[in-house]
Each structure stands twice: as C-alpha cells, then as structure tokens.
N, C-alpha and C positions, 0 to 999 in steps of 0.2 A: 660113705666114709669108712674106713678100715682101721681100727688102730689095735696093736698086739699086746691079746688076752693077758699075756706073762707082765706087760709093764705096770709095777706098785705096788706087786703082789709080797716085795719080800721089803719089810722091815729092818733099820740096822740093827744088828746082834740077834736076829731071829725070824722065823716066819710068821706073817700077821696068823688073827685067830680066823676060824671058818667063818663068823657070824662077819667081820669085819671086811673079809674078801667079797661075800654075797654083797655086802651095802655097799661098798665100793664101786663092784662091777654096775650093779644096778642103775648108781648117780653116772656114771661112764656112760650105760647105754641110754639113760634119759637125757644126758646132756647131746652123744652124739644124733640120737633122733630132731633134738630141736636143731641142731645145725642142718640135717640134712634137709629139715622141713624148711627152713629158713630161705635155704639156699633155693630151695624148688620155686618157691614163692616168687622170689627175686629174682628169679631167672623167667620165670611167667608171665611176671608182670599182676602177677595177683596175690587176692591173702587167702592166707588158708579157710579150707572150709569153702573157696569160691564154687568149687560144684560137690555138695555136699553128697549129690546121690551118686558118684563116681567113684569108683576104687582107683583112683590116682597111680597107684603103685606101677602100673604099667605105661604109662603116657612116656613120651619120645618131645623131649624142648629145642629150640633150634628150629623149627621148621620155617627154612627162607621163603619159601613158597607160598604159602597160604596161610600160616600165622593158623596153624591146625596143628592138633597131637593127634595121632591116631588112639584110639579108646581101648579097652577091653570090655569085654562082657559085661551088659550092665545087668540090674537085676531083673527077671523078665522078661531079657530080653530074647527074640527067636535065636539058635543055635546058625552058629555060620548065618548071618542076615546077609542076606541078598548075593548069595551062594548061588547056585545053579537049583531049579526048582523049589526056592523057598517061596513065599509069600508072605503077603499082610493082613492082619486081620480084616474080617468085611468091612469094620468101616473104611478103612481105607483103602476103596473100590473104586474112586474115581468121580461118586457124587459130591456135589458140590453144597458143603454141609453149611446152611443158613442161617439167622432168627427165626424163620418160618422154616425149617427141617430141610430133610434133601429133596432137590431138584438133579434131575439132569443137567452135567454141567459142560457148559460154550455147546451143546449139540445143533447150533443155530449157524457154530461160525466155521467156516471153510478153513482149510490147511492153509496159510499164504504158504510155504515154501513147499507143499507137497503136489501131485496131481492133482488129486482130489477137489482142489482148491483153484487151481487155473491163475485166471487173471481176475478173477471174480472179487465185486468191492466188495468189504463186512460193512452194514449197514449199520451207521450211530447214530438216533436219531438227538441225541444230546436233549437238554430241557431247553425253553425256552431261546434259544438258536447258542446258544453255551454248549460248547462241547469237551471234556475235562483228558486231556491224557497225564495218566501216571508213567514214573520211571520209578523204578528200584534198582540196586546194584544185585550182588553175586549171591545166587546163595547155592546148595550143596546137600543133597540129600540122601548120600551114601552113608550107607548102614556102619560100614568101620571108624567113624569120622563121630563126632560128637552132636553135630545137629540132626543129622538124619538118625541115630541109634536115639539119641534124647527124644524125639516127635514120633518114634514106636513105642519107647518106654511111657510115655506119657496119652498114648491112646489115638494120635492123631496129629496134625498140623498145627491144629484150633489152639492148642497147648501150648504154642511158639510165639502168640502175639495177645496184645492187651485188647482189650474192646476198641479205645482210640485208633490204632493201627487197622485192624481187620475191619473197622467201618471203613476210613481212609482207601484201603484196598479196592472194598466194593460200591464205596461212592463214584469212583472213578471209569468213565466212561470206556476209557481203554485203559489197561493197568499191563504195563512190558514190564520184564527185567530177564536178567543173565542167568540162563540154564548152563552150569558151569560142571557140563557130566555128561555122562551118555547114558541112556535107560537102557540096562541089558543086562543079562546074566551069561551071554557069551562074551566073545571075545579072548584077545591075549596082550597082558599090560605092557605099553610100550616099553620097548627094550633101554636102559639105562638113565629111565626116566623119574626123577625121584618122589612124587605125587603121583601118583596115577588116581585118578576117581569113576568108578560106576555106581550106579543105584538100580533096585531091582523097577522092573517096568510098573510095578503096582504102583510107585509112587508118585507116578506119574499125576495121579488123581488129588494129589494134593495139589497140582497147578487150582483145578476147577475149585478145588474147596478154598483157596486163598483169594480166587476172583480173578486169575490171573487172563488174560486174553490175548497177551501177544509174547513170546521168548523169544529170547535172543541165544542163539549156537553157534554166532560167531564171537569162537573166545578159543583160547588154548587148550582144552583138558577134555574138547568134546572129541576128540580123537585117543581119545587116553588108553583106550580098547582095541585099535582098530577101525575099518571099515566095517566090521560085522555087528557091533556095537555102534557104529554111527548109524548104522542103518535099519537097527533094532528101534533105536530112536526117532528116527522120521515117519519109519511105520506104526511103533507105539502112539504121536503125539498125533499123525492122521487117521487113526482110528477111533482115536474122544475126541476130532474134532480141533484140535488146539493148534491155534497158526502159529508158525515160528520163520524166524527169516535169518539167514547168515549160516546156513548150512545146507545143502542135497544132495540128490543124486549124481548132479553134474552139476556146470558152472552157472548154466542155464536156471536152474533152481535155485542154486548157494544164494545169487545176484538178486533173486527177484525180490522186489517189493512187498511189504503188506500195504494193501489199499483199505479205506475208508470213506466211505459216502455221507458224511455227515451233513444231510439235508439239503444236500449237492455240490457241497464244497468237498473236493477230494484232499484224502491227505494221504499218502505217503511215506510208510518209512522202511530204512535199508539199514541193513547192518554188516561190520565188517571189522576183522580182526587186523593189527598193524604188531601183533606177537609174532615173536620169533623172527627175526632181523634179519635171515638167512634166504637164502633162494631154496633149499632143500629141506622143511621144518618137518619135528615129530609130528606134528598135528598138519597132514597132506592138505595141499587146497584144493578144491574141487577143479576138475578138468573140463573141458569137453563132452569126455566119455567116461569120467569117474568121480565117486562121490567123495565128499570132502567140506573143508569149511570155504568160505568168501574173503581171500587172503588180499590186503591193501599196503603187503611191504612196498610193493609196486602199486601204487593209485591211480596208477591208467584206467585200469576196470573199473574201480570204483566211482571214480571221477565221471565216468563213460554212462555208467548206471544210475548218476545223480539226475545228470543232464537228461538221461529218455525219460526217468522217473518224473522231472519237473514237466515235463511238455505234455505228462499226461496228468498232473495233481497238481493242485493251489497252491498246498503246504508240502515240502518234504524234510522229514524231519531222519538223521544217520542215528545208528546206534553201535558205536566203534571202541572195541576193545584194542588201549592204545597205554601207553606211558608205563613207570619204572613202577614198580611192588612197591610198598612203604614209604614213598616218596609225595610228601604235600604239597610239593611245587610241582606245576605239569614239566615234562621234558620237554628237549628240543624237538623230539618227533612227533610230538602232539602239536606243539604251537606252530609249525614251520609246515603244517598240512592244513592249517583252518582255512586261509586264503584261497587256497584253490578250492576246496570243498563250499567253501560261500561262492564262490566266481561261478560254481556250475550248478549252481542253484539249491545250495542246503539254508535252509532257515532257521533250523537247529541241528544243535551234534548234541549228542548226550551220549559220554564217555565213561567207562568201566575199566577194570582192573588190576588197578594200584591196591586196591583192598583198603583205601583211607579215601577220606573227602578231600579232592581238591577243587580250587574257586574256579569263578566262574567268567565270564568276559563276551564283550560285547563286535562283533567285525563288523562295521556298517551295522547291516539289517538284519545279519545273521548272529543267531545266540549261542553261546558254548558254555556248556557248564561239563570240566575238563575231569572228572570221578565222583562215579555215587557211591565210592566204595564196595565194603561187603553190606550185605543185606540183613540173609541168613546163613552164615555162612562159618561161624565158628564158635567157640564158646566166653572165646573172653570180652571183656570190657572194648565195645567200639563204636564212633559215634557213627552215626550213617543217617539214612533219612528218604524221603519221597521228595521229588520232582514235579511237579506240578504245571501244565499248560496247560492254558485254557484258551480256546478259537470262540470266536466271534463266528457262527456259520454265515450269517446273514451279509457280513462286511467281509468273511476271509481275513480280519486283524486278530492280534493276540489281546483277549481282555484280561489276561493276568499270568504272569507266571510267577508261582510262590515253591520254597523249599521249608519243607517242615521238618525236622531237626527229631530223630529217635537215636533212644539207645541200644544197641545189641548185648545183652549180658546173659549169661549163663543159660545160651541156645535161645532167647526171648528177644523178642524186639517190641519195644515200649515207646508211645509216645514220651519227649524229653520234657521236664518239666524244668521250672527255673532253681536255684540259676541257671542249669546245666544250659538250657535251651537258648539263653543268652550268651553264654563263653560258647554257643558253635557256630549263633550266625553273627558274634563279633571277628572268630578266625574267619569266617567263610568272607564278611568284609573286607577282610586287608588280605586275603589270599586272591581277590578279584580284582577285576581292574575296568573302570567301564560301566562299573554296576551298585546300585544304591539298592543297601538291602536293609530293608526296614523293619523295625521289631515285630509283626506278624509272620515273617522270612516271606513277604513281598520282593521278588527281583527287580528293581526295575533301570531305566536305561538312564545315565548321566547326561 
C-alpha cells in the first residue's frame, strides 16, 4: 500500500510541530501495515501468524495451479536447496526411519516401472489372508516450495505427520500416492510453464521413511524438467528399490503394471494421466522409443492395458490423474471415462489431482473414489485423507473399504478429529452417489 508522505503534514495557518508529524506518520504506517497484513491474510485464506516460522514478506498469492507460494529462505535452511550439487543432511539418506530405528528401506521390493523390476510380482503376504492397500493424494518435496523447504528445516519427513497418520502409513500393506515432481538436479524448466517443480534426488529417501511402496508419475509436473530429469527419476527411485508406475523409458514401461501376489491372489495396479487435453502436452507421453508419462487423453492404451492387466490379476485397481484443480464436483472427463474403464476390467479407480476431495461412487462392481486431493503438498488449511481397501486373499472379495479423513496444515498432516472429522465424511456423503458412508468413514455399497 503506498500513500504520500507530504499528505497532513501541513496545518491550517501553519506547519504542524516535529513531535506531532513523527506521531502522525508513525499511527499512518501502523495503520497501513494492518491493511496490508489484513489483506494478505484474506487473500490466503489464512490468519496471521499461520506459518509463524516463515518470513512471509516474500511469498507470491494467486497461485492457480497448486494452491502453493513459492518460499524464501527459511532459517537453516541449505543455500540454494536442491540446486545443482546440493544435498541433505545424512539423515535423510533414504533409510527408512521407524519405532525401532533405521532399517533398509523397500530393499526387498523390485522397480514395477523400471527394468530392474521386469514383470516380477511384490510379495504381500497380508495377516490373516487381509490384505490392506493405502492411497494418498499429491504431495511435493521441492526445496523452493513450502513442504519440502519445511521437512529440511525441521530435520526430516518424520516432522510432517502426527503418530496417528505415520502409523496409518506403515500399517498398510501397500501404501501408493502421487509423486508430483521429478528427482534431479538437472534438467531445464519447461518453457512458459508457470509451476514448474524438482526436488533434489536425496529426497527421495523420504518415500522409504514414510512407508511408502508404490508412486505414481503419472501426473503433469513429472516432466517439469524435461526428459533428463524424468529420467534422473526412474533411475533414482530403481536404485532404492522403490516401484512406481505411470512413467518410463518408453510406452512399454509408462503402461506396465505393478503386480502383487498376495498369497496368490494377484492384484494389479496401473496408472495414467488424462491432464493436458491436447495431443501435443508440456508433460511428453512416453513413445515407443522415448521416455515420458502414460498419457489417457486418448484411453485406447489405457483401456488396452486394463484388459491384458485383468487376464493376468484377480483385482485391478487404476490410479488416474484426471479432473479440473479446485473443483469438488468431478468433471465431465472423469465421469464419462468410468464405464469403459469398469467394462475392461477395473475394480477400482482411485483419482488425483484436483488438489480437493471429491466423492465417491459406485459402477456395478467397480468402485471410484473421484480425488484424494493434496496430501502433502502445501502449506495451507486442507482437508484430505487415506484410502483404504482391504482384499479378502482367501475369497479375492473386498472386506472393507474405509476413508479416514486428515488435515493438511502448516506443511503437517494430522489425523482429523471431530467435529472436523464429521463435517468431511458428511461432504464426502452428499458429494457421492451410490455410497453409504458411515461414521467410522466405512464406504460401503447402497
């Protein structure tokens, strides 16, 4: 706010006194500071003081995209973060940090989208023929960005979730969500692209310390770098081991499956971006002969890759970055694609990208629950939450599928407590159609 110095300064029939101009001015610049604060707030969507350890004075509002400010400097934190040759401190080296300390983490489980990894199942051997898959939505671990600069200033990952949550995580037999980045410290940021995100490859090791076991890199921003940076990424996440699906080297890779042998019932899942509306998008789809994401504006392939996927798995479950940014209704391009995705054999879809929770819904036999929103992914006030199926191995049926309702605030994802935890699976109720969701956030079928 700017207003000029000279106005009030002059008195009629004389000039005010010195003592009088200082108090003046002074009440001037504490009144325009509370405007300014005021305004920032409300344009945030937050109150002051909401990230108390942040020097605000630089942050950027408006952002359509990702509902992100880019950050400045916080205290402590590494110079230029995830700059070319930076790093992170040892502990966050990739071990997978516990209740009982570090372990080696996922060194057990093969690449699904890499070579390394082939066609070869990840063994689950589930408890008592129960076998639990997690979903989370987007999260974001670039160092200029709020989440990823907050989980170095704070020593770790561990620092981002409550105990409820990080059990949650590592209770769950398979635990996916949306790697929505590329790990690289090369690359060059898509040309006239107004987000672009990387993260440096150390971070990589915070997948293992959160429990994580399956990503998803079909989304928009994993090409934010280039090919050189997407590819920094596949060979990053195939050298800890960590499977991811909906990106490779070629289309042959983007498409494949991760498989799961849970005590011999296969499960199946595929992932695929339906961003960027265009035949010629920022984010390349894989070819042939070139790497890229697993593109469904066109669901021929996808559709194609449901159907070989079911002829060799019980269960196949999609994992598809699809519908509008801040949008709590799904769009036309989500719902007007479930029918054929169930016709070729999906059992579940589990949708991302809108960065909000949208409901949920039932096709026949097939289930959709249409955005798990953001995860981790930004710093303000959001409601989001985990996903929960659970397979019967013994029968190949679903014995439960529940959404447990967290909040995202100030870079932290907390289990929700009531009310809050009430006012998200009453919206998640009347946002659904098909689905009776019960106050444990039990889903189940009408």
């Amino acid at each position: 706010m700017k207003y000029d110095k000279r106005a009030g300064h002059r008195e009629r029939g004389g000039r005010r006194s010195p003592g009088a101009v200082f108090i003046l001015t002074f009440l001037l610049v504490l009144l325009a500071g509370g405007i300014f604060l005021a305004a920032r707030c409300a344009t945030a969507g937050e109150e002051p003081g909401f990230l108390s350890d942040f020097d605000r004075s630089g942050w950027q509002e408006g952002a359509a995209a990702v509902a992100e400010e880019p950050i400045p400097d916080l205290p402590g934190q590494r110079e230029d973060a995830g700059a070319e040759g930076k790093t992170l401190p040892e502990q966050m080296d990739g071990t997978k940090q516990g209740d009982g300390g570090a372990e080696d983490a996922q060194t057990n489980l093969p690449a699904a989208g890499g070579e390394q990894g082939g066609t070869q199942a990840i063994s689950v051997p589930g408890t008592g023929g129960l076998v639990t898959f997690a979903f989370a939505g987007d999260i974001l671990f670039d160092g200029n960005y709020a989440v990823g600069a907050t989980a170095w200033n704070r020593g770790g990952i561990r620092a981002c979730f409550d105990d409820a949550v990080w059990q949650t995580m590592h209770d769950a037999d398979v635990f996916m969500l949306n790697n929505e980045f590329p790990y690289s410290t090369r690359g060059t940021p898509t040309v006239g692209k107004t987000y672009t995100f990387r993260a440096s490859p150390d971070t990589a090791g915070w997948l293992g310390d959160m429990g994580v076991d399956l990503v998803s890199l079909g989304n928009n921003h994993a090409y934010d770098y280039g090919e050189t940076a997407l590819l920094d990424t596949l060979d990053t996440l195939d050298a800890m081991h960590m499977p991811y699906v909906g990106a490779g080297r070629n289309l042959a890779e983007a498409s494949k499956p991760a498989t799961f042998d849970c005590n011999g019932m296969k499960v199946g899942i595929l992932c695929s971006t339906q961003i960027e509306q265009m035949d010629n998008p920022d984010t390349r789809g894989a070819t042939e002969d070139s790497a890229g994401v697993f593109r469904c504006w066109d669901d021929s392939k996808l559709l194609q890759a449901i159907q070989e996927t079911k002829q060799r798995c019980d269960v196949v479950m999609v994992y598809i970055h699809w519908g509008t940014e801040k949008e709590e209704k799904q769009s036309w391009w989500q719902t007007s694609r479930v029918q054929a995705m169930a016709d070729a054999g999906a059992d579940f879809i589990i949708g991302d990208h809108p960065h909000v929770l949208q409901g949920a819904e039932w096709h026949g036999d097939t289930f959709v629950f249409y955005s798990l929103g953001n995860f981790l992914f930004t710093s303000r006030d959001t409601d989001t939450g985990i996903l929960e199926i659970t397979l019967d191995s013994r029968t190949h049926q679903t014995a439960q599928i529940r959404f447990l309702p967290m909040l995202q605030t100030n870079c932290t994802v907390t289990m929700m407590q009531e009310p809050e935890r009430t006012r998200v699976l009453n919206a998640m109720r009347d946002k659904s159609t098909g689905v009776r969701v019960e106050p444990d956030g039990t889903l189940e079928k009408q």
